[in-house]
C-alpha positions as CSV (number, residue, x, y, z in Angstrom):
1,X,-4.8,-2.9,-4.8
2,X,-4.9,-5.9,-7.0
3,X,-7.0,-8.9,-6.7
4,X,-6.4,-12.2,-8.3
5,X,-8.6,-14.9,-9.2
6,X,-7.5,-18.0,-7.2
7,X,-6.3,-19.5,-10.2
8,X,-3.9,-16.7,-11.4
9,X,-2.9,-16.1,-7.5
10,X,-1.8,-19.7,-7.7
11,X,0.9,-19.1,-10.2
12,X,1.7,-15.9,-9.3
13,X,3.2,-17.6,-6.6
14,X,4.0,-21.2,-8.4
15,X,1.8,-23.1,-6.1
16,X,-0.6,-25.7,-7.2
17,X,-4.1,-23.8,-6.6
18,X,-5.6,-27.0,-3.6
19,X,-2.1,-25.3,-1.9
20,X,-3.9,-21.8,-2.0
21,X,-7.7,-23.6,-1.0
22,X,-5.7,-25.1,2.2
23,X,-4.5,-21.3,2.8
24,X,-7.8,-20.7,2.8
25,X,-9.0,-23.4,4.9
26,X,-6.4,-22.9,7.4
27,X,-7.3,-19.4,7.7
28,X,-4.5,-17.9,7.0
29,X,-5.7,-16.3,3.0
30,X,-9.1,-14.5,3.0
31,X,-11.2,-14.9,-0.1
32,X,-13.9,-12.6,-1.5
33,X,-16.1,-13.5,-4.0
34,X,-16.8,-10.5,-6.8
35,X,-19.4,-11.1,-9.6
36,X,-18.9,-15.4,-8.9
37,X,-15.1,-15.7,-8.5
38,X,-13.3,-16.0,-5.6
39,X,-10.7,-13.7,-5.6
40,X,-7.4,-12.6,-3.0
41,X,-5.6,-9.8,-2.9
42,X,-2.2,-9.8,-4.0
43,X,-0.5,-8.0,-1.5
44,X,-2.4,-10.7,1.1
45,X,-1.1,-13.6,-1.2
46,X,2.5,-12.6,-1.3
47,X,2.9,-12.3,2.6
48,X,1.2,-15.3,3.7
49,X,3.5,-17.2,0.6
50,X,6.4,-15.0,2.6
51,X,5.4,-15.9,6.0
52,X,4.9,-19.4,5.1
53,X,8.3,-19.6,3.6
54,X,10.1,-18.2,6.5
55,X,8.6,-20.6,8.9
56,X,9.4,-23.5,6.5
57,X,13.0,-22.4,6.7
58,X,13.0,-21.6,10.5
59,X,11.8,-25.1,11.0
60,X,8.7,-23.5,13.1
61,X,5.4,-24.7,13.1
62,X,2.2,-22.8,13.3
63,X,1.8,-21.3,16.9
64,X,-1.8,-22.1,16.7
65,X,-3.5,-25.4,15.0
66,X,-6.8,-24.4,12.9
């Protein structure tokens, strides 16, 4: 299990890091915050970043709105 800092997550997956906070918002990435940072796991981070490509190139839209 690795966790990222929002920052590092962010170009792990070449995003700018208000991409990853709109994630967030969106609910689709859940934070947690250890010793001040906010962190994400990385395995969570790389299938949302997968799941959000795939429904770029499907031309699909989120089933539900936040």
């Amino acid at each position: 299990m690795t966790w990222l800092t929002m920052a590092d997550a962010a170009k792990r997956v070449r995003k700018d890091p208000r991409t990853l906070r709109r994630w967030v918002a969106e609910g689709d990435l859940t934070p947690t915050r250890v010793a001040g940072l906010v962190v994400v796991l990385e395995a969570d981070l790389l299938r949302v970043e997968r799941q959000r490509r795939e429904r770029m190139h499907s031309g699909q839209r989120r089933a539900d709105p936040p």
